[in-house]
C-alpha positions as a Markdown table, in Angstrom:
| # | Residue | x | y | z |
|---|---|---|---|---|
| 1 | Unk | 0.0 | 0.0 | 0.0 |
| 2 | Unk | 3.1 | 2.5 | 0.7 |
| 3 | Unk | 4.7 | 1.6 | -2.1 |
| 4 | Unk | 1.5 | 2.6 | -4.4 |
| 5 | Unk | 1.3 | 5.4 | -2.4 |
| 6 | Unk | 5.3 | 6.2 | -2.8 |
| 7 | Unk | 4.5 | 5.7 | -6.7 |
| 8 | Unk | 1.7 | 7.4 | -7.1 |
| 9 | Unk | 3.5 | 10.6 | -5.5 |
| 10 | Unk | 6.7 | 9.8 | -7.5 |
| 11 | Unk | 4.3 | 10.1 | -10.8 |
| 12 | Unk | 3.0 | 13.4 | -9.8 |
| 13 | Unk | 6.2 | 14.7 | -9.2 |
| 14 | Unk | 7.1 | 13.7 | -12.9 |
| 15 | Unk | 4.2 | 15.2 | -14.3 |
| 16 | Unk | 4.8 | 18.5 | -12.8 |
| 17 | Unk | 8.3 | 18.2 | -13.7 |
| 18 | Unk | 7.3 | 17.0 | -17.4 |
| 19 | Unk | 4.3 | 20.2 | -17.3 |
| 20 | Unk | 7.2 | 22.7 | -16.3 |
| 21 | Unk | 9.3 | 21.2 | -19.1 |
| 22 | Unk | 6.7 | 21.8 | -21.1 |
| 23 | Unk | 5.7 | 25.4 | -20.4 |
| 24 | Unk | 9.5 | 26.5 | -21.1 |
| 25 | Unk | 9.6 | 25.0 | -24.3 |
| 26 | Unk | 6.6 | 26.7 | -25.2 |
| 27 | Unk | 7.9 | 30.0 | -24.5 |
| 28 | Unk | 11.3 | 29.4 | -25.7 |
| 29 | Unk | 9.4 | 28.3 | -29.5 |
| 30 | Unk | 7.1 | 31.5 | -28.9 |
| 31 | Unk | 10.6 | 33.2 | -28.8 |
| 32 | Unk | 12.4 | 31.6 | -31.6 |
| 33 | Unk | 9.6 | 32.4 | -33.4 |
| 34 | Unk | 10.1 | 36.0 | -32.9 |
| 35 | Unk | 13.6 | 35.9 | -33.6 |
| 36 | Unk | 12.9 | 33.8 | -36.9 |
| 37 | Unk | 10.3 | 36.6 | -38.1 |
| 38 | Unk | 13.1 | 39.4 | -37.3 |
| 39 | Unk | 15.6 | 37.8 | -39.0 |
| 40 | Unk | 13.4 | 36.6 | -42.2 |
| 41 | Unk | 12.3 | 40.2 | -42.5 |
| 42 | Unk | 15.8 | 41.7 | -42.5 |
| 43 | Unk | 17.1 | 39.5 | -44.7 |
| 44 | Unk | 14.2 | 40.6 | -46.7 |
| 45 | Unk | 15.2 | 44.3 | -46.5 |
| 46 | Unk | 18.6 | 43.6 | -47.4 |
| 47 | Unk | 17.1 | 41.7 | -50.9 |
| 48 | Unk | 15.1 | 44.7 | -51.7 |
| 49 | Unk | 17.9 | 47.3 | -50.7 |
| 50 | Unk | 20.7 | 44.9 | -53.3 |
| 51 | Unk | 17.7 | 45.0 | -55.8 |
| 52 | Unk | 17.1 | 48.5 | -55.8 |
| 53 | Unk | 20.9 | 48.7 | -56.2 |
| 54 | Unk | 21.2 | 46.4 | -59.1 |
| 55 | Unk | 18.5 | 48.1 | -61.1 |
| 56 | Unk | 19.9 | 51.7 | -60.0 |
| 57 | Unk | 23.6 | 50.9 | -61.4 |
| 58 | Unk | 22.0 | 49.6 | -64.6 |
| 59 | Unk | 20.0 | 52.4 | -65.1 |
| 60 | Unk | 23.1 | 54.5 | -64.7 |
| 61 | Unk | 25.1 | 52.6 | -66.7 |
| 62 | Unk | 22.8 | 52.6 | -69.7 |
| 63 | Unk | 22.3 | 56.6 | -69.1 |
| 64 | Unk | 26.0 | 56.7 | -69.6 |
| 65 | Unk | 25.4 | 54.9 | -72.7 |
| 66 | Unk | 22.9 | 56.2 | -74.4 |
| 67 | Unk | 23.3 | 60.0 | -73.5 |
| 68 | Unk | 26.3 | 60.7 | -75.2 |
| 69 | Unk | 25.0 | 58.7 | -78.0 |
| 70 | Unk | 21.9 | 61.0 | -78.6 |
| 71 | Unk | 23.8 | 63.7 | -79.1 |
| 72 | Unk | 26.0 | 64.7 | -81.8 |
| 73 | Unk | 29.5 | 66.4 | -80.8 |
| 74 | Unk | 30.6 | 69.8 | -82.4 |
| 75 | Unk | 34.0 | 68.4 | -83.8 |
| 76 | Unk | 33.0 | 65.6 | -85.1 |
| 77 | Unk | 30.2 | 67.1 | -87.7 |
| 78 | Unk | 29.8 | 65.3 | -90.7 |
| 79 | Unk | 29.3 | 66.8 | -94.3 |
């Protein structure tokens, strides 16, 4: 009778143990989670920000291209 007694308490003890194991993991996932959003949104800044880059330098570079093609330089008149 003691010893189902002795068990019984023993399993309680478990389950409280196993419930406060449980109740940190749950906040440590609810805090990786925020973590994982931060980080997934920065890296999406820093995408956009290399994109807007990218397309900036090739607009430059075919400004540089084109401009001085549209026009027609004093020395070098033809005719």
């Amino acid at each position: 009778m003691r010893e189902n007694i002795n068990k019984v308490s023993q399993r309680g003890e478990r389950l409280d143990a196993l419930q406060d194991k449980t109740d940190n993991l749950a906040v440590s996932a609810q805090g990786f989670r925020r973590g994982a959003n931060r980080v997934r949104k920065q890296m999406w800044w820093k995408d956009v920000k290399m994109r807007m880059c990218l397309i900036a330098g090739i607009i430059i570079l075919i400004l540089i291209i084109v401009i001085p093609a549209g026009f027609e330089q004093p020395w070098e008149k033809r005719g």
